[in-house]
C-alpha positions in Angstrom: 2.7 -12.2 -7.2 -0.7 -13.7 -6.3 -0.9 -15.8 -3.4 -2.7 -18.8 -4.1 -1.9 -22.1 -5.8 -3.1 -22.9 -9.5 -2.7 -26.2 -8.7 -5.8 -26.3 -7.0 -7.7 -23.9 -9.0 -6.9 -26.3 -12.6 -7.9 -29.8 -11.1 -8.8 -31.7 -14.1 -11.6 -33.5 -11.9 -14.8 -31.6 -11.2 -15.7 -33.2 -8.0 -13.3 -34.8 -5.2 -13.0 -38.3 -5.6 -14.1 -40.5 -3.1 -12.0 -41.4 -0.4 -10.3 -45.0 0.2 -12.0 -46.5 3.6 -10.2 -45.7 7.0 -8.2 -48.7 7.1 -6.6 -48.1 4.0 -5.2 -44.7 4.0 -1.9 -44.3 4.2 0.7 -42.9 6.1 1.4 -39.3 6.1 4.6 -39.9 5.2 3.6 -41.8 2.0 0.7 -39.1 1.4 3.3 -36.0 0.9 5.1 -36.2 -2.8 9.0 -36.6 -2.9 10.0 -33.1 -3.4 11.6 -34.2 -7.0 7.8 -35.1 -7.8 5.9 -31.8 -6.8 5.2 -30.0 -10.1 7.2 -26.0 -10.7 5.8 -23.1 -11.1 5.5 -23.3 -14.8 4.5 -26.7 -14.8 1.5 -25.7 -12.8 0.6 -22.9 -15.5 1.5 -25.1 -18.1 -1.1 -27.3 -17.0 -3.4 -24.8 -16.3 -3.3 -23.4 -20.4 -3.8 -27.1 -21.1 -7.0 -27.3 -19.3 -8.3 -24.5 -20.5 -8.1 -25.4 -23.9 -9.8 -28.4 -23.2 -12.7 -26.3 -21.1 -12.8 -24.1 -24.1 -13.4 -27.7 -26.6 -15.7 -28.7 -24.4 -17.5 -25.4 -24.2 -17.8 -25.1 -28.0 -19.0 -27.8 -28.2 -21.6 -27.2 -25.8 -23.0 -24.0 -27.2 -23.1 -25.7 -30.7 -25.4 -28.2 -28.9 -27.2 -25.9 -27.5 -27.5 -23.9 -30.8 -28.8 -27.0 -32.4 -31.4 -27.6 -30.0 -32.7 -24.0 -30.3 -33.0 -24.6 -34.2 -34.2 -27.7 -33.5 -37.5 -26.3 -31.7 -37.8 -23.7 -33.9 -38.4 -25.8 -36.5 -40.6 -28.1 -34.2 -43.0 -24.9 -33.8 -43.0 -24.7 -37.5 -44.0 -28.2 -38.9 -47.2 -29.9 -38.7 -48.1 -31.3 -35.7 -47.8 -35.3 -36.2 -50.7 -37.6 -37.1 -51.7 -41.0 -35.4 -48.9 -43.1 -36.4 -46.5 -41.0 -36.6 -44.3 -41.0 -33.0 -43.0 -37.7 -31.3 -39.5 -36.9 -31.2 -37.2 -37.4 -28.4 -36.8 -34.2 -26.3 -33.5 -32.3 -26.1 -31.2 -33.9 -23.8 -30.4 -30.9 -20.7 -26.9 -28.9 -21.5 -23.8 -30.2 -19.2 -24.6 -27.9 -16.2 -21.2 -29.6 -14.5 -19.7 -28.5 -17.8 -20.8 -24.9 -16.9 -20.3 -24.6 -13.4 -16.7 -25.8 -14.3 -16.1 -23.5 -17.0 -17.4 -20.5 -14.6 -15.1 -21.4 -11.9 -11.9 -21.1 -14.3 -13.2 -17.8 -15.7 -13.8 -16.6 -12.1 -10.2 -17.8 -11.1 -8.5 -16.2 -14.0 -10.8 -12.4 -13.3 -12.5 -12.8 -16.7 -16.0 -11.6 -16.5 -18.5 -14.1 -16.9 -20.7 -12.7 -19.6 -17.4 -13.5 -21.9 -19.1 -17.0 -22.6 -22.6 -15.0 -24.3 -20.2 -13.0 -26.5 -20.4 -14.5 -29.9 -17.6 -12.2 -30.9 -15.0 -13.0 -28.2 -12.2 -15.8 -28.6 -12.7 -16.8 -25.1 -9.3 -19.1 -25.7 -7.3 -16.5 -26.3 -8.6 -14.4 -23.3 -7.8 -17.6 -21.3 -4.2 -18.0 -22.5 -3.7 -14.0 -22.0 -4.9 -14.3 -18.5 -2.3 -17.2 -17.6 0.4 -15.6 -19.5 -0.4 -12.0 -17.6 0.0 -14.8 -14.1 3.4 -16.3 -15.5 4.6 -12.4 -16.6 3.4 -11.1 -13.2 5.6 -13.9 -11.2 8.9 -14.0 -13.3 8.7 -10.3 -12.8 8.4 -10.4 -9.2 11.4 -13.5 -8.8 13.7 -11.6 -11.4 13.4 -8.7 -9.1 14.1 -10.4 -5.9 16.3 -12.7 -5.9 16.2 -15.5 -3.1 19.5 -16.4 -2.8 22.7 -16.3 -4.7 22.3 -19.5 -6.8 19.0 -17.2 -8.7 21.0 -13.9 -8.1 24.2 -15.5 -10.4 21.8 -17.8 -12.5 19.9 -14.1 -13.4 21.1 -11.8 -16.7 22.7 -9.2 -13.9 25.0 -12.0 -11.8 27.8 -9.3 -12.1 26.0 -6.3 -10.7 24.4 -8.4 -7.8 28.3 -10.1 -6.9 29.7 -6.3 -7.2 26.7 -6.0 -4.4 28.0 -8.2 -1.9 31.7 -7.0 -2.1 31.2 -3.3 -1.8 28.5 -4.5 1.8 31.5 -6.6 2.8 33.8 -3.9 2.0 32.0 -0.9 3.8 31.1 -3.4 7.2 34.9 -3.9 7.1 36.1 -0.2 6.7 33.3 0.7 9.6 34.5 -1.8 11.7 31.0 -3.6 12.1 32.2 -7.6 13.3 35.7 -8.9 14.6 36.9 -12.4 14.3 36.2 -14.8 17.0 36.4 -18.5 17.1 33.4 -20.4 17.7 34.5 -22.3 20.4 35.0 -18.8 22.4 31.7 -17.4 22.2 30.6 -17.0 25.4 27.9 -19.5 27.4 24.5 -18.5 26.5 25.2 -16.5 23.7 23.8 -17.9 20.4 24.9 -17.2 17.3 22.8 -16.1 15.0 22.7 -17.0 11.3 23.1 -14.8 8.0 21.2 -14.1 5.1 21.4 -12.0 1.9 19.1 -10.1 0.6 18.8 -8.6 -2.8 16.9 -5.6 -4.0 16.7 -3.4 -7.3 16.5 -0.1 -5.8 14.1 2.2 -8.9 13.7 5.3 -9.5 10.5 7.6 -10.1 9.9 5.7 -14.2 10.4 2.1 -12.4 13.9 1.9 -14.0 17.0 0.2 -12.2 19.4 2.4 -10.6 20.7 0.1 -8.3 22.1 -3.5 -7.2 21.7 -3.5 -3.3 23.0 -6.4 -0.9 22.6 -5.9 2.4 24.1 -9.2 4.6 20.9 -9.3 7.4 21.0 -11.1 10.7 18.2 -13.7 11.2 16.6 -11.5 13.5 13.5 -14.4 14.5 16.4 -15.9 16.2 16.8 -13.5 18.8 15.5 -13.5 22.4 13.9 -10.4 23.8 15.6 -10.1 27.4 18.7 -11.4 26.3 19.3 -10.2 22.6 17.8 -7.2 22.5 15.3 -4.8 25.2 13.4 -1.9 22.8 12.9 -1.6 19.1 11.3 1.5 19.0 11.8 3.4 15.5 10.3 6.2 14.5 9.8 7.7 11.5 8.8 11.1 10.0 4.7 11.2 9.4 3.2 11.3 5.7 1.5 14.6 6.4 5.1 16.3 7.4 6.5 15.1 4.3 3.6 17.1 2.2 4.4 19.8 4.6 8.0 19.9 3.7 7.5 19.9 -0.2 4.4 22.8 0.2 7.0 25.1 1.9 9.9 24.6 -0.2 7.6 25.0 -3.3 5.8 28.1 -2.1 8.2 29.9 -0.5 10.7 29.0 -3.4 13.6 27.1 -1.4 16.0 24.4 -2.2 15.1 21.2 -1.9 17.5 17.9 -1.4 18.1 14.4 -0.9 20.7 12.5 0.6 21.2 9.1 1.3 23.3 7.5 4.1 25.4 4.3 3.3 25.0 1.6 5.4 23.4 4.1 7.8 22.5 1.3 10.3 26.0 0.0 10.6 26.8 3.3 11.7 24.6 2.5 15.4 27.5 1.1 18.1 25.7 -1.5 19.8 25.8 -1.5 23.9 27.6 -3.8 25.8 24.4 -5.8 26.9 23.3 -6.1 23.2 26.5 -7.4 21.7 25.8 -10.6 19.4 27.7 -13.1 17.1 26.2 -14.1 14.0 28.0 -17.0 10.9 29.6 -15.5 8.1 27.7 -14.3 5.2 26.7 -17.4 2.8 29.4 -17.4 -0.3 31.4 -14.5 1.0 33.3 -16.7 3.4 36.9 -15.6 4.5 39.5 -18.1 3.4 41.6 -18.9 6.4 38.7 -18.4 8.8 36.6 -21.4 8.5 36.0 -21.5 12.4 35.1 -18.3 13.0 32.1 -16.3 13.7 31.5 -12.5 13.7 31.2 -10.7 16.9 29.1 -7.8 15.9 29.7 -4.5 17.6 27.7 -2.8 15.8 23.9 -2.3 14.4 23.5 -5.0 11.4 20.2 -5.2 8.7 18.0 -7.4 10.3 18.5 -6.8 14.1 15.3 -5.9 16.2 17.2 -3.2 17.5 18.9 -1.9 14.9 16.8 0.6 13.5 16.2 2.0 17.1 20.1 2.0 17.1 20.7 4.0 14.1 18.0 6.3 15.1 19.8 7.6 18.2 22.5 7.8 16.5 21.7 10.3 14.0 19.6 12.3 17.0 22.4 12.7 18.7 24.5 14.1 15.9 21.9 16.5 14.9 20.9 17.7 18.3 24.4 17.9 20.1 26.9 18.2 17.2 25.2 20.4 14.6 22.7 22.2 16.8 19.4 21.4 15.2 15.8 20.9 17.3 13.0 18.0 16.8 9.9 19.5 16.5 7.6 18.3 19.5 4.8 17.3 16.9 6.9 15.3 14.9 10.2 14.3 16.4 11.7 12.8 12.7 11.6 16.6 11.9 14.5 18.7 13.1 14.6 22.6 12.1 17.5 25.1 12.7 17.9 28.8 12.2 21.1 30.5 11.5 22.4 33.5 9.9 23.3 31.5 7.0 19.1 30.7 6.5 16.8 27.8 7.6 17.3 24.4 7.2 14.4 21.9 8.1 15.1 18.0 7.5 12.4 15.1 7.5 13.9 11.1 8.1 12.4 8.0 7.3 15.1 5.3 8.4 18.4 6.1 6.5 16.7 8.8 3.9 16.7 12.1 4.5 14.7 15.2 2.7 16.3 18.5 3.4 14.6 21.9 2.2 16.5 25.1 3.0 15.9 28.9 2.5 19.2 29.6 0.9 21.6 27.5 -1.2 25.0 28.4 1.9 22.8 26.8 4.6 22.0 23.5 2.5 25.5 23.5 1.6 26.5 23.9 5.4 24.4 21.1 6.1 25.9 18.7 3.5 28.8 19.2 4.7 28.2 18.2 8.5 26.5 15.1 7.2 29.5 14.0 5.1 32.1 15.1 7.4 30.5 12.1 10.3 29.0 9.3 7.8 29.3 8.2 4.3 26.4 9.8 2.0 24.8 9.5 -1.1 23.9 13.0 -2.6 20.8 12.6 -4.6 20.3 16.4 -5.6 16.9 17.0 -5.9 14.4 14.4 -4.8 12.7 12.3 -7.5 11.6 9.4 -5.7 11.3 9.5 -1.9 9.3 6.8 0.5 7.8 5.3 -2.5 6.7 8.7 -4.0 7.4 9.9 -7.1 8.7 13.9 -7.8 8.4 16.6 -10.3 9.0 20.1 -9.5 8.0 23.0 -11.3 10.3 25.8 -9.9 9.3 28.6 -11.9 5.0 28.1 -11.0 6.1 27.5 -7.9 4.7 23.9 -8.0 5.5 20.5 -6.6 3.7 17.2 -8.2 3.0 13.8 -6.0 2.6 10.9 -7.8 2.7 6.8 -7.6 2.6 5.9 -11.2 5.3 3.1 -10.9 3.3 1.5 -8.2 0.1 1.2 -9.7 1.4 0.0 -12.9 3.2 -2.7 -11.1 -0.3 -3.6 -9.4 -1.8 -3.8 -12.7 0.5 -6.2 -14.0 0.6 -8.3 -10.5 -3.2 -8.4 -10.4 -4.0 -9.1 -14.2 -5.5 -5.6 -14.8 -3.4 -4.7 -17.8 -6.2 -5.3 -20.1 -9.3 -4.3 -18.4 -11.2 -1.1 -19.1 -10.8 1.8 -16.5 -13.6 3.0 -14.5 -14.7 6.7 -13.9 -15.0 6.6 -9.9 -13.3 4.4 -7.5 -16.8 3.1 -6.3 -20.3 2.6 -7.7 -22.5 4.9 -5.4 -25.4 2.5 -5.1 -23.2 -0.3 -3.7 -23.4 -1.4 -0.2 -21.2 -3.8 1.1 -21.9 -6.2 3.5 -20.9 -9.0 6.0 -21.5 -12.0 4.8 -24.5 -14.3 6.0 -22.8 -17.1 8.1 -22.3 -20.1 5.3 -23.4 -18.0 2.4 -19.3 -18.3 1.6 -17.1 -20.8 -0.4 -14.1 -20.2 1.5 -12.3 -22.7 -1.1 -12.8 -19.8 -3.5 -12.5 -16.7 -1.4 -9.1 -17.8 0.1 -7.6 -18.2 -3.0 -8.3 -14.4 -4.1 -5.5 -12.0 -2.7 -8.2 -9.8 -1.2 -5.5 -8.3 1.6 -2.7 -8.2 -0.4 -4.6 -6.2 -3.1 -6.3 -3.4 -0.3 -2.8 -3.1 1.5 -1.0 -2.1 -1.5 -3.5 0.1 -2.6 -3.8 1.7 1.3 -0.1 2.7 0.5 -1.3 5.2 -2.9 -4.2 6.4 -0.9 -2.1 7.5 2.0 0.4 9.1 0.0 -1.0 10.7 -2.6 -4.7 9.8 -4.1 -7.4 11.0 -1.4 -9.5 10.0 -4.2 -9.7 6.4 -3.3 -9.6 7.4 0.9 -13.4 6.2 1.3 -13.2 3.2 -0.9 -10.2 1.6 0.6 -11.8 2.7 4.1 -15.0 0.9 2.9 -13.1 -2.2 1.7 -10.8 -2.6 5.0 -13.5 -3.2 7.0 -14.2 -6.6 5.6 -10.7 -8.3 5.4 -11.8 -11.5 7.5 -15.2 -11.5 6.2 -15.3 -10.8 1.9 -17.1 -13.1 -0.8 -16.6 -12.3 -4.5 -18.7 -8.9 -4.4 -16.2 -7.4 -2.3 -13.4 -8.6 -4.6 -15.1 -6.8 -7.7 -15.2 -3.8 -5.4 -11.4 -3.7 -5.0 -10.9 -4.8 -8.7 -12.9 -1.5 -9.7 -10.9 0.8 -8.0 -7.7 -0.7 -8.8 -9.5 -0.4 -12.9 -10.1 3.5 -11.7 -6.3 3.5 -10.9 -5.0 1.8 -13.7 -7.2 4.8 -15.7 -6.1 7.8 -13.7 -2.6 6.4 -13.3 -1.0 9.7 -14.2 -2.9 11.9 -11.7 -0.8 14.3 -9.7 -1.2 16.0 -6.0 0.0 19.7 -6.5 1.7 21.2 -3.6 2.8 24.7 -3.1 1.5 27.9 -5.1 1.6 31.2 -5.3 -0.6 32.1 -1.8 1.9 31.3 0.4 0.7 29.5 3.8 -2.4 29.4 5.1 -3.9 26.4 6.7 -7.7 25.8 6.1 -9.5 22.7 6.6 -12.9 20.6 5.6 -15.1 18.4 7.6 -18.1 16.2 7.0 -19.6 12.7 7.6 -22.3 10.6 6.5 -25.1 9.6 9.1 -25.6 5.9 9.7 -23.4 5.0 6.6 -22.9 1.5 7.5 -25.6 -0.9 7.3 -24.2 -3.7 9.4 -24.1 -1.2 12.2 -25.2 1.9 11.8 -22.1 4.0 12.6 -21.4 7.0 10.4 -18.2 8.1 8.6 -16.2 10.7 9.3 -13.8 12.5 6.8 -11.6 15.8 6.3 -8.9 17.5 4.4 -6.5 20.6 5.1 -4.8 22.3 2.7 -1.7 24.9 2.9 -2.7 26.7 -0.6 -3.0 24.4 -3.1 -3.2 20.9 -2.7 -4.3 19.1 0.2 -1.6 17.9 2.8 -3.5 15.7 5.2 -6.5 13.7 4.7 -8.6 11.2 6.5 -11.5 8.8 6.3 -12.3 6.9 9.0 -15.9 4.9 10.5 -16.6 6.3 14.1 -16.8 4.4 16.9 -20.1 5.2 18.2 -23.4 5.4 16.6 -24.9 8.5 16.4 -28.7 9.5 17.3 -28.6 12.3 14.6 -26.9 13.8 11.8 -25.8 17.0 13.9 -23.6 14.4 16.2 -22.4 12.4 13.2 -21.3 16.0 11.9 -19.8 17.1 15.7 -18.0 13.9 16.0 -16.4 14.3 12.5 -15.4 18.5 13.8 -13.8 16.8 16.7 -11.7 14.7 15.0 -10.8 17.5 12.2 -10.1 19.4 15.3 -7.4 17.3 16.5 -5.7 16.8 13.4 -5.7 21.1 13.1 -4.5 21.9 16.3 -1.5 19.1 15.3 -0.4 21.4 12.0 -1.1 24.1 13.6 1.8 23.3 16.0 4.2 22.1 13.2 4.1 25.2 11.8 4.2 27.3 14.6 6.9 25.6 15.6 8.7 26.1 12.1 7.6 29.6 12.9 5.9 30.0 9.2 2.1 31.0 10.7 1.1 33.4 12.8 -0.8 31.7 16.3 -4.4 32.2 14.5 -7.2 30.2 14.9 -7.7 27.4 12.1 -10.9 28.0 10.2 -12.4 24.2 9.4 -15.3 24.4 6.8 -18.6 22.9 8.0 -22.3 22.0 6.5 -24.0 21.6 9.2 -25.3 24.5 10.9 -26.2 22.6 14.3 -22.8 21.2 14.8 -21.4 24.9 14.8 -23.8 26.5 16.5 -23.0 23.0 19.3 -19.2 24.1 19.4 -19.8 27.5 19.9 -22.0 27.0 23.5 -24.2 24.4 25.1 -27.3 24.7 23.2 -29.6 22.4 22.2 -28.8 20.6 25.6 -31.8 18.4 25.6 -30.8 16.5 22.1 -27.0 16.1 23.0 -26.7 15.6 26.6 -25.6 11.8 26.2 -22.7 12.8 24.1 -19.6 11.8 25.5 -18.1 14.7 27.0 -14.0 13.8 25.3 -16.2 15.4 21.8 -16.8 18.8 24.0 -13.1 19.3 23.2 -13.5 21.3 20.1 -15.7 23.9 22.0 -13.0 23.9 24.3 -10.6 24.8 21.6 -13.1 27.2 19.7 -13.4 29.1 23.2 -9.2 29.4 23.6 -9.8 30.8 19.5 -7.4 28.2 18.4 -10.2 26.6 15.8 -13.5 27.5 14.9 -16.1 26.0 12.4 -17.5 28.2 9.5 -20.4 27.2 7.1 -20.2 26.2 3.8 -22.5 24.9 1.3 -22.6 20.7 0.6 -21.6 20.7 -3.4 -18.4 22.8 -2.1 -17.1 20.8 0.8 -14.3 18.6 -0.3 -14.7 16.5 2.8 -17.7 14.8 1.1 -15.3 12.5 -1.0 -14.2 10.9 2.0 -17.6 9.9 3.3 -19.5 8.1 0.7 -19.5 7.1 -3.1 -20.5 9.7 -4.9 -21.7 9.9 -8.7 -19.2 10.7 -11.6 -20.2 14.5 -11.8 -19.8 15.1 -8.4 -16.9 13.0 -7.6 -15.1 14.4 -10.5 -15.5 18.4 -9.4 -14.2 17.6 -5.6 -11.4 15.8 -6.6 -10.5 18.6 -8.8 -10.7 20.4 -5.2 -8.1 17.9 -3.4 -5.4 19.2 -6.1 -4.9 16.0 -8.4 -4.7 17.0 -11.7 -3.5 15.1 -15.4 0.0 16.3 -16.4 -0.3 19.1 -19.3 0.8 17.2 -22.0 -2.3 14.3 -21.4 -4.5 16.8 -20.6 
């Protein structure tokens, strides 16, 4: 849902109107609108289609104006020029330029291009009314999705499902045991009790479709104190990159892969006796009998600071001391056992869990443990995972990444669904800028959801499209500082995603494991300062699993430390999968071969040569010679046109661009291909 007002954007006048003198203004009070009196949503965009019809009256009847005034000097050029008594003709009177500017502004609200006015063959009226109505379809999606409360939850066409909801969450927090009954008046001094929300969500699948009405009752979590209520929230959470990891061995080395869900996993976190807290019952699901009660929580609730932190010992301590599995020291949301029954090797992201195993006995053994201690959900094989769609192809020994749901939902949110997709994320001759000091109307730029639309995307290129890494790199830097040029830059990849929405990362493969990495950077990319980018990739086989583009934090004096600085950083990343997978015990302990352009940057990790050109480098980069000493990395050359690294470190043209991300393992389905 976009995040500005159309109130403000459709005010019928084109200037402000002048303000009364200071002795008359009144009172703030009288200033704000009764809350009866503030216009809806659909008010506002009815008002807004209203205008623009009248923009678009007024704009015909401008260009038939100006049509007339260009006949009328064409015929002035061809008459006879006028004798004595005969008087010249008044001149033209100038076209409305307020009319215009107005006009423009609408057009550049709404994301219509502004050459639509020239185009004799457009009905700009109905590209208007299409733009609102792809506004009003974009929010009523977004509310009917998540309802606020339960007055829109039973006023929407699936009141049944979201009241079946609440009563299986009050159900399952009574069977655990969560709360106990307490009267108000015997909560202790100093303890507050916090209030209750619901929350609603459609839980999807891979296609976008429904599969689920979930009510979770949260605790107002704001409302806590640290010190009192609650002491550490740490949570963490398994790491993109393992996930990949996970889905490349189980794809490769043919295993079984698996998904379980835990119900009402954080409930399943005992709170300790310091951390205890009281909270009202949930709204509309009030006990008869116990009007002046509270609940005394005991347990870890959905909104709690702690609660995640909560649930997350929990489940280490039942896979560590009761079933016998180990974290992995490079990922600790990764726990790996061997028996003689075969390996199991689980990632978890909060209350989700991915399991791949080496024989179907040892994944049954493990499903077993996890229902035998907590309520799960067995999903089979993943589909859909942390926002990630699925598709394995068992018999090619294949596993397809993809985020097809999300960036059709981002085409509808920001009125994209009729533009034309572009062929690369980024034009290469663009360079971005900061703006000059007052060169902005922030009136206009605060209005465009310039954040809203990079986070989102950040998500895709993080998960599965290293395609758009450097653009959404490029574009971060300027989220306090944009103008409109950087919001057509954003729109354009978002058109290239809308356009290659069905691209796939392939995982997995027929040549097994074997880790192998790329490495570049761009001298003195950035104009505003002059600090290069660094970028690589690593792939297992097919597909790459981790990816990065990043600016540097120094400026470099050459393109040989540009290039150094970006092996040092590639370095660190490949002596961190190198450990995962040693610790998996799926590679043998050989060095990592990273793929490099540039001869001096290899020849500088090797020994300290060319002493006199790098001597100021700070010595923290020295750490990949280090590493290529112990034979744990080492750098090998390869040519420019074959170094997938150079997507991530500038714009490149369509040929290019289109032949390394043919590298990074996205490819079209079969059947659109």
């Amino acid at each position: 849902m976009l995040d500005y007002d159309e109130q403000d954007l459709y005010h019928e006048n084109a200037t402000p109107p002048n303000p009364p003198p200071a002795e008359s203004q009144p009172r703030r009070s009288e200033r704000i609108p009764a809350r009866a009196t503030v216009d809806s949503r659909a008010e506002k965009l009815q008002k807004a289609v209203q205008h623009s019809k009248e923009v678009e009256l007024r704009a015909k009847a401008l260009r038939r104006e100006q049509k007339l005034a260009r006949e009328a000097a064409k015929l002035a050029t061809q008459s006879p020029p006028p004798t004595e008594n005969q008087q010249p003709s008044q001149p033209t009177p100038p076209p409305q330029q307020d009319l215009v500017q107005e006009l423009e502004a609408l057009l550049s609200t709404l994301q219509i291009p502004l050459d639509t006015i020239d185009d004799p063959n457009t009905d700009l009226w109905n590209v208007i009314e299409r733009s609102v109505q792809n506004l009003e379809d974009s929010d009523t999606q977004a509310e009917e999705d998540d309802p606020k409360s339960w007055k829109e939850a039973d006023a929407s066409h699936d009141a049944k499902e979201w009241r079946a909801g609440g009563e299986e969450e009050r159900q399952s927090m009574k069977d655990m045991k969560v709360f106990s009954w307490i009267k108000r008046a015997d909560v202790p001094v100093g303890a507050k009790v916090l209030g209750c929300k619901s929350v609603f969500k459609r839980k999807r699948n891979e296609k976008g479709e429904v599969v689920r009405h979930k009510v979770r009752f949260v605790v107002k979590g704001f409302e806590q104190i640290f010190g009192r209520d609650y002491h550490n929230t740490t949570s963490p959470t398994a790491r993109m990159e393992s996930w990949r990891i996970l889905f490349h061995i189980a794809a490769a080395l043919d295993w079984e892969i698996n998904q379980m869900d835990v119900k009402t996993a954080f409930l399943y976190g005992v709170l300790p006796d310091d951390e205890i807290q009281y909270m009202e019952q949930p709204p509309g699901f009030e006990e008869p009998g116990y009007e002046g009660y509270v609940w005394r929580l005991e347990r870890g609730l959905y909104g709690m600071k702690q609660a995640g932190r909560i649930w997350n010992k929990t489940f280490d301590d039942a896979m560590q001391k009761d079933w016998g599995f180990t974290p992995l020291i490079s990922d600790p949301c990764v726990y790996w056992r061997k028996r003689p029954s075969g390996i199991v090797i689980t990632g978890v992201h909060v209350d989700d869990s991915g399991t791949i195993a080496s024989t179907k006995a040892a994944l049954a053994e493990f499903k077993e443990e996890m229902r035998s201690k907590w309520q799960v959900t067995d999903l089979g094989e993943p589909k859909h995972i942390v926002g990630i769609g699925i598709h394995r192809d068992r018999p090619n020994r294949k596993i397809y990444l993809s985020q097809t749901a999300l960036i059709d939902r981002l085409t509808s949110q920001f009125g994209q669904t009729d533009a034309l997709p572009a062929s690369t994320p980024m034009d290469p001759g663009l360079k971005l800028t900061v703006p000059a000091k007052g060169s902005v109307d922030r009136t206009i730029t605060s209005k465009l959801p310039y954040r809203s639309l990079i986070g989102a995307m950040l998500y895709i290129a993080v998960g599965t499209r290293p395609d758009i890494s450097f653009a959404i790199q490029n574009l971060s830097q300027f989220l306090d500082t944009y103008d409109q040029s950087h919001w057509n830059a954003a729109i354009r990849v978002l058109r290239y995603l809308k356009g290659t929405r069905s691209l796939r990362l392939a995982l997995g493969g027929d040549n097994g494991i074997s880790l192998l990495g790329y490495t570049d950077s761009d001298w003195s990319q950035c104009i505003n300062n002059r600090k290069s980018v660094s970028g690589y990739g690593f792939t297992l086989g097919d597909g790459l699993i981790s990816w990065c583009a990043r600016k540097q934090r120094t400026v470099s004096t050459s393109s040989c430390e540009a290039e150094y600085i970006a092996a040092f950083e590639a370095t660190k990343e490949a002596l961190w999968l190198r450990n995962i997978l040693s610790e998996l015990d799926l590679i043998k302990p050989d060095p990592v071969r990273i793929e490099c352009d540039n001869t001096a940057a290899i020849r500088l990790s090797e020994d300290p040569s060319l002493h006199a050109r790098v001597k100021h480098i700070d010595i923290k980069y020295h750490f990949i010679r280090d590493r290529v000493q112990k034979k744990q990395v080492f750098l090998h050359q390869i040519g420019t046109k074959d170094n997938i690294a150079d997507i991530f470190t500038k714009a490149l043209d369509k040929n290019t661009f289109l032949k390394l991300r043919n590298y990074t393992g996205l490819s079209q389905p079969e059947e659109e291909i």
